[in-house]
N, C-alpha and C positions, 0 to 999 in steps of 0.2 A: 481623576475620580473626585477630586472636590469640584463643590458645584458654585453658582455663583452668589455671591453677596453684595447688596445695592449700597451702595458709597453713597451718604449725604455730602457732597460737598462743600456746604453750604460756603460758597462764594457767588452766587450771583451779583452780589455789588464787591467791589476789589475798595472798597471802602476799609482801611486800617492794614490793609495789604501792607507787605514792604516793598512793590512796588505799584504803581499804578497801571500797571501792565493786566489786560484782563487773563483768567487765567486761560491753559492751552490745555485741551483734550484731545486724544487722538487714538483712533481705534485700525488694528489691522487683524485679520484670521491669519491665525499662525499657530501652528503644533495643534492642529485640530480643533479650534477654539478660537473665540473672538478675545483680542486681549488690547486692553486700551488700558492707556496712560494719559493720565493728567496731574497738569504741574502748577502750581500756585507761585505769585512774588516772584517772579523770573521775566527779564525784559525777552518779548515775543521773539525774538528769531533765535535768542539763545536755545526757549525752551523749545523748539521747533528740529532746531537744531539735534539739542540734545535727545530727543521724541525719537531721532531720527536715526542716530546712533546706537538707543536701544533697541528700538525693532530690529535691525539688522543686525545685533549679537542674539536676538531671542531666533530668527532665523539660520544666525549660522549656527548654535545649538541643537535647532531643529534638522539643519543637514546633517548631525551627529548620530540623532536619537531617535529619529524618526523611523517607528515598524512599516512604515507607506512608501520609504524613501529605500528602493532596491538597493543603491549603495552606502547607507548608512551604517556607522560601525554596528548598529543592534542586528540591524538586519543580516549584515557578513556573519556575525558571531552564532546567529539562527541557521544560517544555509550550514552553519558548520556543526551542528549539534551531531554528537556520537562520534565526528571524527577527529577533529584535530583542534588544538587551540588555537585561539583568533587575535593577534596584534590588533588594539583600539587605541584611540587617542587619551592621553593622561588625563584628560578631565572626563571623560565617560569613565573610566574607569574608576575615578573618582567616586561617581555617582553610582555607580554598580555595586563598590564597596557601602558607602553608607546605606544604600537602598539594602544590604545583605546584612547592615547591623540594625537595620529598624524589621527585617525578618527576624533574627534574632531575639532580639530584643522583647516581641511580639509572639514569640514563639511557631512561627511562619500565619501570625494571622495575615502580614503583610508579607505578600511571595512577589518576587517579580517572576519568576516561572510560571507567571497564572496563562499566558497566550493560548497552548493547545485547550485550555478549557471556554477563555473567552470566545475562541472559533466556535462554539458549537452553537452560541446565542446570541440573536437579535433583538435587538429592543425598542422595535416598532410598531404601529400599533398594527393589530391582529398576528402579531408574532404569535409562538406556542413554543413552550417549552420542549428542549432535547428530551432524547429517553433517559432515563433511569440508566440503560443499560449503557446508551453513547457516554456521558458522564461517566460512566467509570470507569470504561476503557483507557479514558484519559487522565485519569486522577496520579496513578501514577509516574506519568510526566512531568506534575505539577508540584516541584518541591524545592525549594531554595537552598538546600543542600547539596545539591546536584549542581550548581552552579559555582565553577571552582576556578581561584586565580593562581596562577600558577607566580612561582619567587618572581619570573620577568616580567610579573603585571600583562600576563595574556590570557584571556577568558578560553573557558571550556563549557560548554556545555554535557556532561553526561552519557543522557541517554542519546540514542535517534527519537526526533519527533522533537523535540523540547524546544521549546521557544521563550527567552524572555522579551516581558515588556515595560518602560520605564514610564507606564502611562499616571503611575501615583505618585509621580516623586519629580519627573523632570520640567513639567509646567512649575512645580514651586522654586524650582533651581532658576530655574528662565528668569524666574520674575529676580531673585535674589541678584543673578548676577545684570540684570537690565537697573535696579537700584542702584550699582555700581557704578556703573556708566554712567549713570545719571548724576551720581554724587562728584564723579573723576570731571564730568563736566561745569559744574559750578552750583548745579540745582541742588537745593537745599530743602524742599518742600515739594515732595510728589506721591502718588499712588500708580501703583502696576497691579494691575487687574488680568491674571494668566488664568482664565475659566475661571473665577473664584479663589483661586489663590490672591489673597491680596496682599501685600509689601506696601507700604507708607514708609513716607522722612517724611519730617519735619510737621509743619501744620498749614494748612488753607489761610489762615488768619493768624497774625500773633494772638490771640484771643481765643482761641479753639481746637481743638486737637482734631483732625479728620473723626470722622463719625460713620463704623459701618453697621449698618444696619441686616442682620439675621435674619433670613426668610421662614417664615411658618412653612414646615413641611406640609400641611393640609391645606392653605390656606394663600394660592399665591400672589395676592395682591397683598398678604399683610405682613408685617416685621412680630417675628417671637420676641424677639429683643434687640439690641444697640451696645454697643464698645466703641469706650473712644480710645484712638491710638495716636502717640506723635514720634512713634518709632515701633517698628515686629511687622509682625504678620498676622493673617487670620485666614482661614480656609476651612470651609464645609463640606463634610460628603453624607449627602443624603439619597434615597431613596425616591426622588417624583422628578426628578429630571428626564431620564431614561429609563423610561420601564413599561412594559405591557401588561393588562388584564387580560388573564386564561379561565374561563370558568368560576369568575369571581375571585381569582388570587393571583394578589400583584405581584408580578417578576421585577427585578430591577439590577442592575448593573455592578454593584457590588456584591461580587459572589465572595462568598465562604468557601475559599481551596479544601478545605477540609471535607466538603459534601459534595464541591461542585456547584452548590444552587446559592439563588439570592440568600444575605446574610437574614436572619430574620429577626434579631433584636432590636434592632434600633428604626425608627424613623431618620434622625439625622443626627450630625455630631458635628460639631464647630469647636477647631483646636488655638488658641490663639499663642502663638511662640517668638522667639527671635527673629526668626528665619521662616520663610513661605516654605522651602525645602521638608525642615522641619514638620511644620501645621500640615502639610501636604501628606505628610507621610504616616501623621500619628492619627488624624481623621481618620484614614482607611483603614489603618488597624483597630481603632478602638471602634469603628464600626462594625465589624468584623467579630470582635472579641465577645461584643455587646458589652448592654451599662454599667454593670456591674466589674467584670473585667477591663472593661473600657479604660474604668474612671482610675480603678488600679495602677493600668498602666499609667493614665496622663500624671496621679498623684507621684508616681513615683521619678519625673520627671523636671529637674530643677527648672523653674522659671516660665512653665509651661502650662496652660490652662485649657479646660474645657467644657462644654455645654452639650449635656448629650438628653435628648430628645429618646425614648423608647418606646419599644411598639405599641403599646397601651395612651401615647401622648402625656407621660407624664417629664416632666423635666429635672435633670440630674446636672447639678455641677460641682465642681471641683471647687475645694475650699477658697480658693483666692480668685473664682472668675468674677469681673470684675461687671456684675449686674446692674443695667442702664448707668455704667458710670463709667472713666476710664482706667488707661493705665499709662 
């Protein structure tokens, strides 16, 4: 659900680099999304190497997580809602857990139970919104409490019908643990770009910290603003990615489980944190919450910043977001 964010790289000359290696970028679609990495100061075949190594743990995640993937643990633990608990792999269950303390946390702004309600809407153009009445049939379904782990670490779903999906939370995971691999390889300076989630090390240049640049929710050729990072994350979820006009009122893709329809407070909200996992997860909630509650929430979150955009286009942030400057 976070969207994307335009990385200035700015290495076009590898001039003051620590190596003279030009730098490597590399793009593949994976978990729904195009996600590319690029690496600075790394001699070429290492970071090729290493490029090579991450994609393939953001893929095998993806054979974990994936609601596309019939044999995926999400997907087993879905065919199994209402009847019996589902044995998954420790690190999904991992991610189920803290995905169920940022519901928490949120006060279910962030639900992973949202699936039977995402089924009902497209968000292509000349789409049209579900009824009023389909919506509510399924609302019910939709509740993060209903999502239970049992002492042996085996998921349950609740009711019949109920579906979860890890779609705000495990792209920021991918990228976190593709930084890993990247770090366990030798590189010391790269960006992982998982749909917008962004994770950075290190910096493009001894002289600059990566620089990402904020997309105008109205405006998509132009940047709201800029952060520089030479360590975290930063991830946006906004409203003009995915979405359709009905009768002059824009739908868009982050619903409000609470109503069932798009959230309608915010244009966008960019979280920047430790962890993509993290920014991943608090975007969707504080979009969701809207700005007021939003900011709340990110205030009350050590080490955690945000820029939240409201319906009106006025801009809100959090005491320490670090405005055209770094961190």
């Amino acid at each position: 659900m976070a969207l994307a964010l335009f990385i200035a790289l700015a290495v076009g000359s590898t001039a003051g680099c620590r190596s003279q290696s030009p730098p490597v970028q590399r793009q593949q679609y994976l978990m729904g999304t195009t996600m590319s990495i690029s690496i600075a100061g790394a001699e070429t075949t290492l970071a090729h190497r290493a490029a090579d190594a991450a994609f393939q743990e953001i893929r095998r995640l993806e054979g974990l997580m994936s609601t596309y993937l019939a044999d995926s643990d999400i997907s087993r633990v879905n065919r199994g809602a209402g009847q019996a608990s589902v044995v998954v792999d420790a690190e999904v269950l991992g991610v189920i857990r803290e995905a169920l303390r940022y519901a928490h946390l949120s006060g279910g702004a962030f639900d992973i139970a949202f699936k039977p309600l995402a089924r009902l809407w497209q968000f292509e153009p000349g789409s049209v919104p579900p009824s009023t009445a389909a919506v509510h049939a399924v609302l019910p379904l939709v509740d993060y409490r209903n999502v239970l782990i049992d002492e042996d670490g085996r998921v349950r779903l609740v009711r019949p019908g109920m579906a979860i999906g890890l779609g705000g939370i495990a792209k920021g995971y991918a990228a976190d643990r593709a930084a890993e691999i990247l770090e366990k390889m030798g590189i010391a300076n790269a960006t992982i770009n998982a749909g917008g989630d962004v994770r950075v090390m290190g910096r493009p240049s001894p002289d600059r910290p990566w620089r990402i640049g904020i997309q105008h929710p109205r405006k998509r050729q132009a940047l709201l603003d800029e952060v520089s990072l030479s360590m975290g994350a930063v991830a946006t979820s906004g409203d003009y990615e995915r979405f359709f006009v009905h009768e002059g009122q824009r739908y868009h893709h982050l619903l409000d489980v609470r109503t069932g329809f798009p959230a309608r407070g915010c244009m966008s909200v960019t979280v920047i944190a430790a962890s993509a996992m993290t920014a991943d997860a608090l975007s969707t909630a504080a979009f969701v919450l809207g700005p007021e509650a939003g900011l709340a929430l990110i205030e009350g979150q050590p080490g955690v910043e945000a820029m939240i955009v409201d319906a009106r286009g006025e801009v809100h942030r959090t005491t320490g977001f670090p405005t055209g400057g770094g961190v």
